[in-house]
N, C-alpha and C positions, 0 to 999 in steps of 0.2 A: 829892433832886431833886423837887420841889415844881411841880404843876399849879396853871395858871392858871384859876379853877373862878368867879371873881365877875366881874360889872361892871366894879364899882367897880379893881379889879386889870388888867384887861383894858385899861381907859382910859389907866391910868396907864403901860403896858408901852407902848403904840400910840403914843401921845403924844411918849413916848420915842425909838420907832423911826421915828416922821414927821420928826427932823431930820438921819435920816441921809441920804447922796448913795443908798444902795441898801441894801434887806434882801433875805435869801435865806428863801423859805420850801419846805417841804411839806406836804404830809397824809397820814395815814392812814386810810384808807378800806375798808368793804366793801359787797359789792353783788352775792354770791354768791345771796342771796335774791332782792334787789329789781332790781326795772326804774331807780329813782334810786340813785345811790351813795349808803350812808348812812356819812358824817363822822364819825369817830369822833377824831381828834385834829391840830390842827394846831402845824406848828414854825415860827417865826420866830428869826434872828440878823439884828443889825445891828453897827454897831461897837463899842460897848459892854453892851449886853445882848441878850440872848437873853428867851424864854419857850417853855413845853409848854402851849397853850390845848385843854382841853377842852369840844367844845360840846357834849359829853352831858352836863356839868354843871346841876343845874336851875336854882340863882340868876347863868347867867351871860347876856347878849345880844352877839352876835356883831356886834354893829352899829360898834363902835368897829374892830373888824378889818377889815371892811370898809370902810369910811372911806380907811383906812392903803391897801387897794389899786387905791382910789379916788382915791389921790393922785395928782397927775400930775408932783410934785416928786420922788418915790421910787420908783428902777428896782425893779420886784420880781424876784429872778431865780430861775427855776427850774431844775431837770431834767428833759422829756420832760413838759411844762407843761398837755399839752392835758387827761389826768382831771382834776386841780385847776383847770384854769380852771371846765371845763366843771359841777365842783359849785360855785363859785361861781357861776356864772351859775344853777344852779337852787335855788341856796338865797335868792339877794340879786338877780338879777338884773342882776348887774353883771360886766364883764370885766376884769380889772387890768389898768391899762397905766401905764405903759410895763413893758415885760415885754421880758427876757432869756431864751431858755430855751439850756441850756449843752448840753444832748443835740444840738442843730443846732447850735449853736457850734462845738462840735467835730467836725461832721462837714463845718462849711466849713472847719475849720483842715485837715484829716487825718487826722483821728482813723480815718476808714474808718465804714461802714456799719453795723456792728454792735458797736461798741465801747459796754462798760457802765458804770453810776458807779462800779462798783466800781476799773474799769483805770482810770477818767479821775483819779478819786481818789489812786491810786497813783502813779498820773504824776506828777500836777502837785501833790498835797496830800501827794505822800510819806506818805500816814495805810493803813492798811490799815483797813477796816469790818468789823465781824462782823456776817454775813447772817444768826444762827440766828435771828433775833426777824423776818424780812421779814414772813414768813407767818402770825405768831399771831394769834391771837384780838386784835384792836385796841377789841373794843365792850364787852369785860369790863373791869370795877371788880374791886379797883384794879388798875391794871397795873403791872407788876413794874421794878424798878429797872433789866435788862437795856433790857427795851422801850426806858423810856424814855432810857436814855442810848443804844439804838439811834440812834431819832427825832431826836435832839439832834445827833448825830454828822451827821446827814446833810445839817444847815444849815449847822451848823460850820463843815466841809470846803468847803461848797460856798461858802461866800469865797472862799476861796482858788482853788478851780477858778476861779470870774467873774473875780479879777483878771490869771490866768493867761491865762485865752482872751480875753479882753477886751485886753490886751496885744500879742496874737498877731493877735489881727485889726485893731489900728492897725499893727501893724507892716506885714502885706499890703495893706493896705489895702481890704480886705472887707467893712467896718464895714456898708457899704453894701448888700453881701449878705445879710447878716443881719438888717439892716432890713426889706428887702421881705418876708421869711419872718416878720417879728415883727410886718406889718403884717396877713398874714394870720391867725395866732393869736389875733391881738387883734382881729377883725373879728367883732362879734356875727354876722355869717349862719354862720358856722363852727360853731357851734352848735346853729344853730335845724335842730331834726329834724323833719320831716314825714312823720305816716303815709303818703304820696302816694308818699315815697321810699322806704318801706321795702323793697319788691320789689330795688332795687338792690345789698340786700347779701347777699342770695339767689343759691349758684353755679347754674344750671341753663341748659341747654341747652333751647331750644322751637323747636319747628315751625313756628306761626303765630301770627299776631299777636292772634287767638283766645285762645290760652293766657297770651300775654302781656297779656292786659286780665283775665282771669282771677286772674292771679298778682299784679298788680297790689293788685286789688281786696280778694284774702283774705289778701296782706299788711298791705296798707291795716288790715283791721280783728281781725288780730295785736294791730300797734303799739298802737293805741289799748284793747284790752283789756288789756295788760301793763300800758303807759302807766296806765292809771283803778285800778287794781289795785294797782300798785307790787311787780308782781312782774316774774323774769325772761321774756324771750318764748317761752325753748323749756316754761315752764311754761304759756302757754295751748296752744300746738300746735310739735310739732319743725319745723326748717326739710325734710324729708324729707316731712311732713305737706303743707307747701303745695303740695313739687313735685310732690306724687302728684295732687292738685286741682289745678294747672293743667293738667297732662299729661292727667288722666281724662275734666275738667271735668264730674264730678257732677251732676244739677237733680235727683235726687230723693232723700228719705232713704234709699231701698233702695240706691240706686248709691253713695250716701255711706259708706253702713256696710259696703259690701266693700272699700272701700280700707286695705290691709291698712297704713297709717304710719299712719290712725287708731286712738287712744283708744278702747278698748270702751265706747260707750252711746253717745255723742258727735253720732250720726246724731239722734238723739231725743231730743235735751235742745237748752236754748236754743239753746248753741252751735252746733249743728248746723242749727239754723234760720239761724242769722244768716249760717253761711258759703253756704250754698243762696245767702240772697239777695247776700251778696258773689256768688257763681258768676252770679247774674242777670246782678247789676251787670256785671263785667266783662264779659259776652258784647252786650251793648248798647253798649258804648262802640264809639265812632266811628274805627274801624282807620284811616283817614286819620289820624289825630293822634295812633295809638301808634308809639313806633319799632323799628326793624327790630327782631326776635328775632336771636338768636345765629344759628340756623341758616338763617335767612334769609339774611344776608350773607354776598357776594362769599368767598370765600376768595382772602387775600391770592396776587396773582399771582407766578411764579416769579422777576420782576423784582425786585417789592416785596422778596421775603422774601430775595435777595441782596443786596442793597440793607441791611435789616437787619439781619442780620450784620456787614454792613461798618461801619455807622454804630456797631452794638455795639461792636466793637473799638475805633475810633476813639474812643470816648466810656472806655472803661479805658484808651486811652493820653494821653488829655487828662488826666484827672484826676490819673493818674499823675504827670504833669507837675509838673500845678498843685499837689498835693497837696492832693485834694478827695474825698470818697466819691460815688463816681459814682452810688447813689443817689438821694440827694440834688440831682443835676442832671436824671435824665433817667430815667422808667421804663420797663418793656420795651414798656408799651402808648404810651409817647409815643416809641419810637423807631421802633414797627412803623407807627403813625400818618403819621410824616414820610417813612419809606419809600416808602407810597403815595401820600402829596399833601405837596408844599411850601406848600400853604396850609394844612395841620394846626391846628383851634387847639387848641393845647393848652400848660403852665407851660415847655416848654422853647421854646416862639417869644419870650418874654416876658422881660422883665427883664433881669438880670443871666444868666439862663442861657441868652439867645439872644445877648448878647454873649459868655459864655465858650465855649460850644460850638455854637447852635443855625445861626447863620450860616458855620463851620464843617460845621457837618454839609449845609447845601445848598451848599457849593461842592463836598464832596466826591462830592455826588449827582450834580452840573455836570459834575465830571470836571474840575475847577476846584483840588483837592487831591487830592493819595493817602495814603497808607501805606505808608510806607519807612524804610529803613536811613540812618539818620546818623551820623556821627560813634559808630558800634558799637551806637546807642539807635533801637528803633522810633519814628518821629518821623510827625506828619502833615506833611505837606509840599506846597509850592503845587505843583503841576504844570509850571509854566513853568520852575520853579528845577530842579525834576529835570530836564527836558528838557534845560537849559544843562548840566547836571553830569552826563548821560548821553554826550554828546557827546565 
């Protein structure tokens, strides 16, 4: 089994698979070290050939592979799409569309919320995979015959998965569901990461909105150290590090260097300069324009949070229904969201999942539907019709 390691090879495989209706790809990747994921191998199949391209190879240019998911003639289709997109957007700057990804395919068919390639494979590809190669070494020369008939396998199969669910969603008629989900994937802002956001993937609880300009700030210039460096972010500072500095909010190296999630010496070296003046920064920022901290807000009222539950259920007996992973329609913050306002915005007022559930769930806020017994099956039911069947 022979890697695709030239240009001149790379061109003529591409070439190839540009006149098919659809190729299934992967990659293998690590980024256990770095801030970027570094590419260590990618798989393509189409209808008649396949290839294993190497871009750690030195005589090869990944330009013709990119071209191919630059087509807008060839579905690319993946599994669970969004790390392989998102290295192509940082290596090429490009997102592939039109784009399948079969991990939400099947969770609009039924698949359920956490079903893996490995079950959906089985399913629909009747193939069983061998996972011992998932986690090896992918950056080592050469890599072994097991590897790569792993890698191979997992494009292979995944035809057969695409024509399967692709089948299953003309049949429902959902095609349409999975469009709007593939229109966000494939939308460069889904991508584009700003140190301004970083504080948002940080769990912590604050007090005022002090701390949260704070946290803001020595996130802010995290990101951009890992970012310039290309390494991971708990290797310039853990996330426990910034919550200890928004919570302390430090201004001087003596107060910085008792904070026991810091690095010994950290107070007195650059870094420790630069996060002071992050700590400036945040505490100057304009608290009119930051938003609430966690503990600032409301805690949802006793209304809300029955109201919640009820909508929770509702939403596992819809899906149930429809045979959908309720996931996938509605999450626990978008349902605690509608609990307290019908004007929520949030992805379940929208699309396809305010038609399937989201207008459902404000009638049943109305008092407009319930939850009830039908025909032996928990059913949501309009209110009027139980009233007549109560009778």
């Amino acid at each position: 089994m022979e890697l695709v390691t030239t240009t001149e090879s790379l061109t003529k495989l591409c070439r190839s698979l540009s006149n098919d209706r659809f190729v299934t790809v992967d990659t293998e990747f690590m980024r256990e070290a770095t801030y970027w994921p570094d590419l260590c191998l990618i798989q393509v199949a189409g209808d008649a050939v396949h290839g294993l391209i190497d871009p750690l190879a030195p005589e090869i240019d990944l330009a013709p592979f990119f071209d191919l998911m630059n087509n807008p003639a060839v579905v690319k289709v993946f599994h669970a799409a969004r790390q392989d997109i998102e290295i192509m957007v940082h290596r090429a700057g490009i997102v592939p569309h039109p784009v399948f990804d079969t991990q939400i395919a099947a969770m609009v068919c039924g698949f359920g919320d956490q079903v893996g390639y490995e079950a959906i494979v089985r399913r629909l590809a009747k193939a069983q995979i061998d996972k011992s190669s998932r986690f090896t070494d992918w950056s080592r020369r050469p890599l072994s015959e097991k590897q790569l008939a792993y890698a191979l396998a997992d494009v292979t199969h995944l035809r057969v998965v695409y024509l399967a669910l692709k089948e299953e969603l003309d049949r429902t008629g959902r095609e349409h569901w999975l469009r709007e989900e593939m229109d966000i994937l494939t939308n460069p802002a889904t991508y584009r990461t700003e140190p301004e956001d970083a504080w948002r993937r940080i769990k912590v609880r604050l007090r005022s909105k002090k701390q949260l300009g704070v946290l803001m700030e020595v996130a802010a210039w995290r990101e951009r150290e890992a970012r310039d460096k290309n390494v991971p972010r708990s290797r310039i500072l853990k996330d426990d590090a910034l919550t200890e500095i928004a919570t302390q909010i430090p201004q001087t190296r003596e107060a910085l260097g008792q904070l026991r999630a810091l690095p010994r010496g950290i107070a007195t070296s650059r870094g420790g300069d630069a996060l002071l003046k992050a700590v400036a920064t945040g505490l100057a920022l304009d608290t009119k324009n930051l938003p609430q901290p966690d503990d600032d807000r409301n805690e949802m009222s006793e209304a809300a949070q029955a109201a919640a539950e009820v909508l929770k259920l509702a939403l596992k007996v819809v899906c149930q229904q429809e045979g959908i992973a309720p996931r996938l329609v509605a999450s626990t913050s978008d349902i605690d969201a509608l609990a307290e306002s019908d004007e929520a915005d949030i992805d379940l007022m929208m699309g396809w999942r305010r038609e399937l559930f989201g207008n459902l769930a404000l009638a049943i806020k109305r008092g407009e539907a319930v939850i009830g017994f039908e025909s032996g099956r928990v059913q949501v039911i309009p209110s009027d019709q139980k009233t007549r069947r109560d009778r």
